[in-house]
C-alpha positions in Angstrom: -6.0 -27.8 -20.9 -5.4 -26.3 -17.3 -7.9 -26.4 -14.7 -9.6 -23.9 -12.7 -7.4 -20.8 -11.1 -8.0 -21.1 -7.6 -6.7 -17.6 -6.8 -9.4 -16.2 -9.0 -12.2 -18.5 -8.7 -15.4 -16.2 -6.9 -13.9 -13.2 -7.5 -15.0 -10.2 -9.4 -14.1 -7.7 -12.2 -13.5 -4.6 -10.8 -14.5 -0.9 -11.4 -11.5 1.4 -10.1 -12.5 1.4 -6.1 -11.2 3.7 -3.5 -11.4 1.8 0.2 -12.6 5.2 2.2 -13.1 5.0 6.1 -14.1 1.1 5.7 -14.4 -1.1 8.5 -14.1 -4.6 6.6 -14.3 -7.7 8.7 -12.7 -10.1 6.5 -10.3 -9.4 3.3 -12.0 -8.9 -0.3 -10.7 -10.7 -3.6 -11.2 -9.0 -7.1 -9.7 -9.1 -10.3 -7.9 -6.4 -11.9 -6.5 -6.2 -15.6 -3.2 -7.8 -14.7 -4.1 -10.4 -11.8 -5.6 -10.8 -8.4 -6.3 -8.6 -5.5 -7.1 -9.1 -2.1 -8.2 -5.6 0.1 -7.9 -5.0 3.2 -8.9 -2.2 5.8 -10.2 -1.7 9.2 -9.4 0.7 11.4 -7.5 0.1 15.2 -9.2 -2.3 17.5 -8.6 0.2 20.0 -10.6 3.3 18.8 -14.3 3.8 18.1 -13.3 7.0 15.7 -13.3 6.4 11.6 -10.5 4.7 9.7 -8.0 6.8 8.3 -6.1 4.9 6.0 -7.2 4.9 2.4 -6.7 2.1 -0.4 -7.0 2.4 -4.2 -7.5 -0.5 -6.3 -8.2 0.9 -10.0 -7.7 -0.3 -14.1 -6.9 2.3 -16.5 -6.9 0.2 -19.7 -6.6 -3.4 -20.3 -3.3 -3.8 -19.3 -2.9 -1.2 -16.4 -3.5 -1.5 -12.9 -3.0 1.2 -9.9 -2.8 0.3 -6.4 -2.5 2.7 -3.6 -2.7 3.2 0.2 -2.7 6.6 1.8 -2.6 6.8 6.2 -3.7 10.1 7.1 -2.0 12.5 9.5 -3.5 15.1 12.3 -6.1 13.2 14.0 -9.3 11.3 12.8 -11.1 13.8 11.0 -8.2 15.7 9.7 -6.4 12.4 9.0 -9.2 10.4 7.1 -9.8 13.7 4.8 -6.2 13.6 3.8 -6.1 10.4 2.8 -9.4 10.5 0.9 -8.2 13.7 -1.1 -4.7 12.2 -1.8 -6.7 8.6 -3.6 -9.4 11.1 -5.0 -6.8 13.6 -6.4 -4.3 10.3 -7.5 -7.7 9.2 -9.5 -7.9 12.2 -11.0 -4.6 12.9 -11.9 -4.6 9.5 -14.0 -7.5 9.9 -15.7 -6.5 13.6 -16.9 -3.0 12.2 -18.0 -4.5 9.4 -20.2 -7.0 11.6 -21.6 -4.3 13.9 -22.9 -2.3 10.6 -23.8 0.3 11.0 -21.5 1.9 7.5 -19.6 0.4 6.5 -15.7 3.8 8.2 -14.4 2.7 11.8 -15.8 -0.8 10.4 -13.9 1.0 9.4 -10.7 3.1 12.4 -10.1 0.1 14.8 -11.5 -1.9 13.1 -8.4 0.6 13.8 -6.0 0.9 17.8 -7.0 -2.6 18.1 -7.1 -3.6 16.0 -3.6 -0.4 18.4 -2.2 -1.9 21.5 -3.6 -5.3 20.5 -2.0 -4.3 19.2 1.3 -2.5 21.9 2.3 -5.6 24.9 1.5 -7.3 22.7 3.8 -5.4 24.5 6.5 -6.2 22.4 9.5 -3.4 21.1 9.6 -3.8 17.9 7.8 -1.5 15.5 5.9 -1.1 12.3 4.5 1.0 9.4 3.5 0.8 7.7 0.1 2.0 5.0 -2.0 1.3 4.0 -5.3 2.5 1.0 -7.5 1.8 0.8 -11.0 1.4 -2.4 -12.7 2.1 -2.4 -16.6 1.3 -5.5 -18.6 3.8 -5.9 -22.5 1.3 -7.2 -25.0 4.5 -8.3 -26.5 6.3 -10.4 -24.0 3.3 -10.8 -21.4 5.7 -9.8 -18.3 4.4 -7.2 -15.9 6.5 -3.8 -14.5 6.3 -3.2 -11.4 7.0 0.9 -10.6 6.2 2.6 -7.0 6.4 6.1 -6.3 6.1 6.4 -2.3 5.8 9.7 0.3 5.4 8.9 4.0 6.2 5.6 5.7 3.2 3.5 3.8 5.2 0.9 1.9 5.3 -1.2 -0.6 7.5 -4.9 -0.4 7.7 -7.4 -3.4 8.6 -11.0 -3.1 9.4 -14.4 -4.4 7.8 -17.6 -3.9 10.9 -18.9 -2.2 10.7 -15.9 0.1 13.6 -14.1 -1.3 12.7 -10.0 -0.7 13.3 -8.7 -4.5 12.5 -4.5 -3.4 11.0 -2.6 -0.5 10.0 0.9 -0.7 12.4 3.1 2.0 10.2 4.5 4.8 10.1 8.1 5.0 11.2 8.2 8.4 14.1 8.8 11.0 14.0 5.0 11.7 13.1 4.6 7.9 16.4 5.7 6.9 18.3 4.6 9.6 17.8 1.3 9.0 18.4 1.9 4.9 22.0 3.5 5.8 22.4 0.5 7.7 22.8 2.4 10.9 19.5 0.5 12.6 19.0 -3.4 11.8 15.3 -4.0 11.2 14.9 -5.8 14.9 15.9 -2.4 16.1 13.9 0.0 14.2 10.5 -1.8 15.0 10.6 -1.7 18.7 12.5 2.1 18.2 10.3 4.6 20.5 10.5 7.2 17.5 8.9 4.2 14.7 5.8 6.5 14.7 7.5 9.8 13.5 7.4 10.8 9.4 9.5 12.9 7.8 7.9 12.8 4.3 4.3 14.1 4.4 1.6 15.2 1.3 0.4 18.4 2.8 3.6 19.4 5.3 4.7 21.8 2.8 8.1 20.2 1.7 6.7 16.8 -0.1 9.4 14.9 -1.8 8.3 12.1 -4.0 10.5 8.8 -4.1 9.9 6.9 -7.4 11.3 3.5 -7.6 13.1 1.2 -10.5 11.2 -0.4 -13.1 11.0 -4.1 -12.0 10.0 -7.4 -13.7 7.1 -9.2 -11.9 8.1 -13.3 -12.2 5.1 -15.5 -12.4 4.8 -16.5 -8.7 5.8 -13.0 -7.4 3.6 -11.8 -4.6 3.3 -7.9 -3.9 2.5 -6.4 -0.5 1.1 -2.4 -0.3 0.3 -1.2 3.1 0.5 1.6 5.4 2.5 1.2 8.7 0.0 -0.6 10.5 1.4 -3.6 9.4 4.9 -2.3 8.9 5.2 -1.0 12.9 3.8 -4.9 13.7 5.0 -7.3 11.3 8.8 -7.2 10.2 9.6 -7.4 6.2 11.0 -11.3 6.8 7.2 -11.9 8.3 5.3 -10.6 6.1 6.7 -12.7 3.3 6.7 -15.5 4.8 3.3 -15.2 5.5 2.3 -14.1 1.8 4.7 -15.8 -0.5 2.7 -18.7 -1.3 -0.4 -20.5 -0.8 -4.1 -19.1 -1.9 -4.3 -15.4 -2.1 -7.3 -15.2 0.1 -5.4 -17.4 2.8 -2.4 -15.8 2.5 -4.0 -12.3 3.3 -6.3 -13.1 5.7 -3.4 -14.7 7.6 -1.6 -11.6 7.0 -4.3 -9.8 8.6 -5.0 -12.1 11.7 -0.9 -11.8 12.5 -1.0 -8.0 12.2 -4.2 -7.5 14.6 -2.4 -10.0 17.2 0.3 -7.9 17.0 -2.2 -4.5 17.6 -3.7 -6.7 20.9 -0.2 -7.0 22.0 -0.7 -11.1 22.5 2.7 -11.6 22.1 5.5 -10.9 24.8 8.4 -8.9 23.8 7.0 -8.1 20.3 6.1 -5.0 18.7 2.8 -3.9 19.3 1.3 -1.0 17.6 -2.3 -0.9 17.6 -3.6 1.4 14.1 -5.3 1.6 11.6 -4.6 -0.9 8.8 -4.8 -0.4 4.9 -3.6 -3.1 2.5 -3.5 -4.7 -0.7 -1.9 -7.7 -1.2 -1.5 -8.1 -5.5 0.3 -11.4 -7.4 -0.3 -11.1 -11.5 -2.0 -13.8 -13.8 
């Protein structure tokens, strides 16, 4: 008989949750159909105006977990609506889908539309990143796929235990694709003046929605979905060395502490982006 799992001991059973506009002080551990979560978001220590990043963690049957971030666009009101319509419209979109008995990706790209379509009849000029992973558990084998779909510069990184970087979602970004035609290395791109800029935007009019390979999730697999306020701070190589072992709750809150030094700019000759922060960090059981 095994022991106790230490990644899921005090944690909860969740109901799907959307992380609006939260200010949390520490990171948060729940269970989801397929594994473990641990939340995260706070807005920049430098500004006394909401949070507008957005995080998703939802089940939509036994076997099928959605995580999201969204980093809104166009200042703090403007910018925290976005990202709260593009989870709320995500949400619905999946729900409608299954309830026809369509598959999460009909779901997915449903949201999408629907969060474009909305965004934009706002008409203040509002937009939003977003990135979704969907996590798909056989009943038959037990393994879980791994699927993102990903507009804006919010990413999405899976790794091994040994630190080897198995995918990373492409930022939708000058930089962002600079560095995937190999024209930028990645010590280049995060100290580039123009890291900040998106190309790719729900609500600018011209979305295009980047859906990812269908991956296997080994056992000791750790997956990383976060808007750029740890990507502009933290390069790829960091992150997974900070998250690809250990206790889930350490390994996030150290993730966390690392990307807030960052924001304070404690270390010389480092990037240092202070912004709002949004993540999940997601390894299966």
């Amino acid at each position: 008989m095994t022991g106790p799992d230490p990644e899921r001991e005090g944690a909860q059973h969740v109901e799907p949750r959307s992380y609006l506009g939260c200010d949390l002080d520490v990171v948060e551990i729940a269970l989801v159909a397929v594994g473990s979560v641990a939340v995260f978001a706070r807005r920049s220590p430098t500004k006394e105006t909401v949070n507008e990043d957005s995080v998703l963690v939802a089940d939509f049957a036994p076997d099928r977990t959605v995580l999201a971030v969204a980093d809104g666009i166009g200042g703090h009101a403007a910018g925290e609506r976005a990202s709260r319509q593009a989870v709320e419209s995500l949400v619905e979109g999946l729900d409608a889908a299954l309830a026809r008995g369509a598959g999460l990706r009909d779901g997915v790209l449903d949201g999408f539309d629907a969060a474009e379509k909305a965004i934009t009849a706002l008409g203040i000029g509002a937009g939003t990143t977003l990135c979704v992973v969907v996590l798909e558990r056989d009943p038959d084998r037990g393994t879980i796929q791994v699927r993102t779909y990903n507009v804006g510069d919010s990413a999405a990184l899976l790794c091994g235990q040994r630190g080897l970087l198995k995918h990373v979602t492409v930022m939708h970004s000058p930089v962002g694709y600079a560095v995937e035609s190999g024209m930028l290395g990645e010590d280049e791109a995060i100290l580039h003046d123009e890291r900040h800029l998106v190309s790719n935007a729900i609500g600018a009019g011209d979305m295009k929605i980047e859906i990812g390979p269908i991956l296997e999730m080994a056992a000791r697999d750790t997956l990383v979905v976060a808007t750029d306020g740890l990507w502009d701070n933290l390069r790829n190589e960091e992150v997974v060395e900070v998250v690809r072992r250990g206790p889930l709750r350490k390994a996030a809150e150290s993730l966390r502490a690392r990307a807030r030094e960052r924001m304070l700019g404690d270390e010389p000759g480092q990037p240092a982006k202070p912004d709002d922060l949004g993540f999940v960090v997601f390894r299966r059981s």
